[in-house]
VEXPALO-322344 format. One record per residue (C-alpha): x, y, z. Coordinates in steps of 0.02 Angstrom, whole numbers, plus 50000, padded with zeros to 5 digits. Layout:
N
XYZ
...
This chain:
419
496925287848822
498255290648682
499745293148777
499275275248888
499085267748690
500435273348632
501225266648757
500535250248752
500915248348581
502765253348608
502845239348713
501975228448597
503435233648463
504695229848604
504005212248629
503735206348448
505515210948403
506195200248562
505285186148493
505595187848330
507695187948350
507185170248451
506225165548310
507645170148199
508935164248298
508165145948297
508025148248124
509845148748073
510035135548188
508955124648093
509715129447943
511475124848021
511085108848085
509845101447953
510305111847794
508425119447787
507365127247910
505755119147955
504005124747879
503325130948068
504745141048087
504515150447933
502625155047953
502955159448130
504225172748066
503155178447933
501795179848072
502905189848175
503585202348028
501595205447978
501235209348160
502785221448183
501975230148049
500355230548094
500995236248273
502225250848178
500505257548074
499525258448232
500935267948326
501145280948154
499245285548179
499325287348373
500885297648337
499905309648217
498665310148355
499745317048466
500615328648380
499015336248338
498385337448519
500165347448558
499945360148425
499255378248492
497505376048503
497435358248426
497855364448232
498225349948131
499735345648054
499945349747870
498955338847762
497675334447913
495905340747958
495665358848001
494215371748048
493315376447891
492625394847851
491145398247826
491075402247639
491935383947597
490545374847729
489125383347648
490075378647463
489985361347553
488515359047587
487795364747431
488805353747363
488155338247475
486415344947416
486835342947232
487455325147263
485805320447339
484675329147216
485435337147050
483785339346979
483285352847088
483395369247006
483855378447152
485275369047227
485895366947066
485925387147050
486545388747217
487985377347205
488495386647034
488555402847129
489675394447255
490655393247133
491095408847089
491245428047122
491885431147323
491525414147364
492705405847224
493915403947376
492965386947429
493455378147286
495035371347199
495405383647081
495785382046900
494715368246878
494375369146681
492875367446579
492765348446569
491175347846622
490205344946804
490565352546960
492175357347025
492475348747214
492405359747349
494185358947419
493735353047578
493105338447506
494675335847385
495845340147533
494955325147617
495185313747448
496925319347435
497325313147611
497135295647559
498495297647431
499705300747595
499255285947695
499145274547526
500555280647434
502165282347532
502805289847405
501965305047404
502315307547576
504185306347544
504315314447377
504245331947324
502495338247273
502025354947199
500425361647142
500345370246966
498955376246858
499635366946675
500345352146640
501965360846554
502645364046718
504435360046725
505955360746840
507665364846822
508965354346899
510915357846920
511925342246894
513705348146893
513485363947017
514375379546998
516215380046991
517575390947087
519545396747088
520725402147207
521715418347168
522955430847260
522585448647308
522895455647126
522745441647024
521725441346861
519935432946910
519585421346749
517715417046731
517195400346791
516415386146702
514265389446725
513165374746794
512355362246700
510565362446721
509425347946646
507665350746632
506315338146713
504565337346638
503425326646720
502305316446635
500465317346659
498475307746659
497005306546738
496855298646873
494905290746907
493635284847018
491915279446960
490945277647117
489225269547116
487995269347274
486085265747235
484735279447222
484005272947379
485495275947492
485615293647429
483785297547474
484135292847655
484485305747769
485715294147889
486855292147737
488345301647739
488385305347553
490105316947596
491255303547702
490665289247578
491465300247420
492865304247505
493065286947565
492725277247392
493705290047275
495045292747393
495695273647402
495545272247231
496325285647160
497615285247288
498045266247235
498055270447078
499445283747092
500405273247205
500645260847083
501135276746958
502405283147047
503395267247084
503265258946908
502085269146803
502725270646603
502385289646592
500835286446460
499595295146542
500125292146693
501765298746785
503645289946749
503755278746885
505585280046974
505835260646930
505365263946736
506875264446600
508455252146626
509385257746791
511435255346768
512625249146865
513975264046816
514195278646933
513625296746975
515125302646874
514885292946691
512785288046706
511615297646573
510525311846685
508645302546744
509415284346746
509775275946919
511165268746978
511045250047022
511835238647148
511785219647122
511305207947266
512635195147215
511265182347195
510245178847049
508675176847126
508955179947303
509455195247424
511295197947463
512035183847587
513245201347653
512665216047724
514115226147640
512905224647485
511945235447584
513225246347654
513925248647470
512245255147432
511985269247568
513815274947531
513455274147327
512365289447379
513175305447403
513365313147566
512445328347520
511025316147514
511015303347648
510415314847784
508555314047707
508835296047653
507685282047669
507435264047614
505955258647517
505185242247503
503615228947514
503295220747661
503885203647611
505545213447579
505705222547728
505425204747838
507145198847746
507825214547798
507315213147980
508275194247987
509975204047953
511385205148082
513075213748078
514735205148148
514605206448331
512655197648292
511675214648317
510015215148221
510395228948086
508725232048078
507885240748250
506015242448274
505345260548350
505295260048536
505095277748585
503665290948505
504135300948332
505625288748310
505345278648143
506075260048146
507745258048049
508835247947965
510365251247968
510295268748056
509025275447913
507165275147901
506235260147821
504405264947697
503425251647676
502875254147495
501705238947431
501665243547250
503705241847267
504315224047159
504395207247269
506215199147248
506505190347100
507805187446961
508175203746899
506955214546991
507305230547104
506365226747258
507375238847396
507635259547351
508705270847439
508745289747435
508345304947478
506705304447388
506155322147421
507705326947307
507265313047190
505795311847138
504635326447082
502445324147100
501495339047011
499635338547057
498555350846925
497535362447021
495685355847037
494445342547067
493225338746936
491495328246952
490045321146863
488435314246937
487895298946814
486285291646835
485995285846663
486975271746620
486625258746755
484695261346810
484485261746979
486205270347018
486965284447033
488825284146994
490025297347020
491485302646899
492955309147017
494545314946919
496135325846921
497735325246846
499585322846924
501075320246832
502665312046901
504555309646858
506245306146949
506855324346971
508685321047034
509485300746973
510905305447089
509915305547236
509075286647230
509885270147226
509225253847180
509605233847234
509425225047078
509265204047108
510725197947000
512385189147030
513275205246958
C-alpha cells in the first residue's frame, strides 16, 4: 500500500509543479501586459505553493515508511520507534500507573525502584534532584521525536547529549599550516591553529499539560500517547523558535541573533554571519545571481552538506524563479529519497524562519550540521499537579537544551536591503 502511495503522491508532485509554471507563466504575462498581475492569479499560486507542500510532507513520511520496512528485520531508522526491553516496558508501565494514580503507595514505591539499581537503564540518566519523577526514556525518546518533525533545525544541525550545561566545543578557524622543504633542509615549525571556543547557551524548556481527573480514571484513555503528544508539540515549538531567533537568555542563541555583516570569511569577527543583500529594500532579489553569489559566498569545503532554509511564504517566491534559458531553478522531488531543490541544493521548510521584509533575513544557506551546535542535558524531569486547578491534573514536563552557531563560516544569510 506504501509503495502504490508513494507513488501516487509522486505524481501528485509532478502535476502541481506543471500547473504551477502555467500559473506562473500567465502571471508574468499579466504583469507584462497590464503592469500588475490580477488578484485570482495570485491566490491560485499561493494555492498551488501550499499544496506542493502539503504533497512534499506527505511523500517525507511515506519515505520514512519505507525505509523502515527495508531495514533487516524492520529496525527503525535512528530517532524512530524501536522494540523495547523488558526492564524499560515494565519502568513504563509503572510509570503509566503513577500518572493514573500517584497516591497509591505501592506504585509509587514501585516506580522509585524502577528507577534505580539494575533497572536504572530504563530511564534518562542524570536526571538531577529537581524534584518528581524522571521520564522513562521511552517515553522522552517519543517526546523528543516531535522536536525532529517540528524543528527542522534539529534535524539538520549538530546535536550532542551531555550531562552539564558547561559543555563546550572547540572549533579551528584558521586550520593548521604547512611548508615545503628539500631532502636536507632545516624543517622550521609551523604557525599552530586557532581554535575558538563555542559555549552554548542554555533553559528550560516546558510543557504544562492539563487533562481532567475524569479522563485519567478511564481505562480507554491512553494516558502515555496523550503526554507524549501534548508535551512533545509544545516543547518542540518552543525550541524551534530558539534555535532560529532565540536571544541566548535562557534559552539557546538563535543562528539569526547578533548583527550579521556583510564583510567576508577572511576579515568577519568569529560567531557573526556573513550577509548578502537582496538589492531591494523590501523585496527579494529581481536576479538570481543574488542567489548564486550566496551559495558561492560559502566555502567549498561546505557546500556539499548545504541547504537552504526558509518559511513557506519564502520558499513559494523561490519556486517562481527561472534561469536564462526559462528553466524553473527550483525542481520539486519526483523520484523516492530525492529532496526538492532549488538551485541543485536541498530546500527546509523552517516556519519559525523571518517572512520578507525591510531588513529581515528570511532565506539561510549552509551546511548547518557544521554550523550550528544543539546540546540536549541528559534527562526528563516531571511533576504530577493536582492542586492548583481543582478538578485537574496537570503535568510539569521539562529538560534543558542549549544552542549556539558553532561554525559562522559555514551559514549564509539574504538580508532584504538595497545594499
Amino acid at each position: 500500500m506504501s509503495d502504490i502511495n508513494l507513488t501516487e503522491t509522486i505524481e501528485k508532485i509532478g502535476r502541481a509543479f506543471e500547473e504551477h509554471k502555467a500559473t506562473n507563466d500567465n502571471a508574468l504575462a499579466e504583469m507584462k501586459k497590464a503592469g500588475a498581475t490580477s488578484a485570482e492569479t495570485e491566490q491560485k499560486l499561493a494555492r498551488i505553493s501550499d499544496e506542493l507542500s502539503r504533497l512534499e510532507e506527505i511523500k517525507g513520511r511515506l519515505e520514512k515508511i519505507e525505509t523502515r520496512q527495508a531495514r533487516p528485520g524492520g529496525e527503525p531508522m535512528p530517532g524512530e520507534k524501536r522494540q523495547i526491553t523488558p526492564a524499560e516496558r515494565e519502568h513504563r508501565d509503572a510509570f503509566v500507573n503513577w500518572l493514573r494514580n500517584p497516591a497509591d503507595h505501592q506504585r509509587q514505591t514501585e516506580l522509585r525502584h524502577k528507577e534505580s539499581g539494575l533497572e536504572r537503564r530504563a530511564v534518562d540518566t542524570l536526571t538531577g534532584g529537581a524534584g518528581g519523577f524522571a521520564v522513562p526514556e521511552v517515553i522522552s525518546r517519543e517526546i523528543s521525536r516531535f522536536g525532529v518533525d517540528i524543528s527542522p533545525v534539529r534535524s539538520v544541525a549538530r546535536v550532542v547529549t551531555a550531562g552539564s550545561p558547561d559543555y563546550k566545543e572547540l572549533v579551528d578557524v584558521g586550520g593548521s599550516t604547512f611548508g615545503w622543504v628539500g631532502e636536507t633542509d632545516a624543517r622550521p615549525e609551523t604557525d599552530t591553529a586557532t581554535l575558538q571556543e563555542v559555549a552554548p547557551t542554555f533553559g528550560m524548556a516546558y510543557a504544562y499539560p492539563k487533562a481532567s481527573e475524569e479522563s485519567l480514571n478511564d481505562m480507554f484513555f491512553n494516558v502515555e500517547e496523550w503526554l507524549i503528544a501534548s508535551a512533545g508539540e509544545a516543547i518542540a515549538k518552543g525550541e524551534g523558535a530558539a534555535f532560529v531567533s532565540g536571544n541566548g537568555t535562557k534559552r539557546p542563541t538563535g543562528f539569526l541573533n547578533g548583527t550579521p555583516v556583510s564583510t567576508a570569511d577572511a576579515s568577519r569577527a568569529f560567531g557573526v554571519l556573513q550577509f548578502i543583500a537582496s538589492g531591494g529594500a523590501s523585496a527579494m532579489p529581481t536576479s538570481v545571481d543574488t542567489f548564486i553569489d550566496i551559495v558561492h559566498s560559502l566555502r567549498a569545503t561546505y557546500r556539499g552538506n548545504a541547504r537552504w532554509m526558509c518559511n513557506k511564504l519564502t520558499l513559494a517566491g523561490l519556486r517562481k524563479y527561472k534561469d536564462g534559458q526559462g528553466q524553473y531553478l527550483w525542481q520539486p522531488s519526483l523520484q523516492a529519497g530525492v529532496p526538492s531543490t532549488f538551485l541543485g541544493y536541498e530546500v527546509v521548510e523552517a516556519e519559525d524562519m523571518p517572512n520578507v521584509g525591510a531588513n529581515a533575513f528570511p532565506l539561510a544557506f549552509g551546511d548547518f550540521r557544521e554550523g550550528y551546535l544543539i546540546v540536549d542535558l541528559a534527562g526528563m524531569r516531571i511533576t504530577r499537579d493536582e492542586i492548583t486547578t481543582p478538578g485537574y491534573v496537570k503535568f510539569y514536563v521539562r529538560k534543558r537544551v542549549g544552542g549556539r552557531v558553532k561554525n559562522s563560516q559555514a551559514i549564509k544569510l539574504l538580508k532584504i536591503a538595497a545594499s
